[in-house]
C-alpha angles and dihedrals in degrees: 000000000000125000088231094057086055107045111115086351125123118254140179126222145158119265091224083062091059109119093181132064096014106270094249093056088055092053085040097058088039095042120017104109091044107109123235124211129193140134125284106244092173145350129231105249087230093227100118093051139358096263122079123209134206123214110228132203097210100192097242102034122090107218125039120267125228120214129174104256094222074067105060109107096205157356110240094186 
């Protein structure tokens, strides 16, 4: 493709191909105030500092997420 078939037109890419800003900056920005919810598989003991975390299975995200406790907006059941 040539640069002047793109200029001022729309296009389409992956975030993960971004080179500037970082990717996660980018979801952050788009997506950071929208809420998660998923299932507690485990919580943190709490010895090696005062919070305590929970680890969290979100239905669409591979790995497990942690998230401070204190910082868990409800409790769906």
């Amino acid at each position: 493709m040539r640069t002047q078939e793109v200029r001022d037109r729309l296009v389409h890419f992956r975030v993960q191909d971004l080179q500037y800003p970082d990717p996660t900056a980018v979801l952050y920005e788009l997506h950071g105030d929208e809420l998660l919810q998923g299932r507690v598989l485990d919580l943190s003991d709490g010895s090696t500092s005062d919070a305590l975390f929970a680890v969290v299975k979100v239905e669409g995200i591979a790995r497990p997420v942690i998230v401070d406790v204190q910082r868990i907006l409800g409790v769906l059941e």
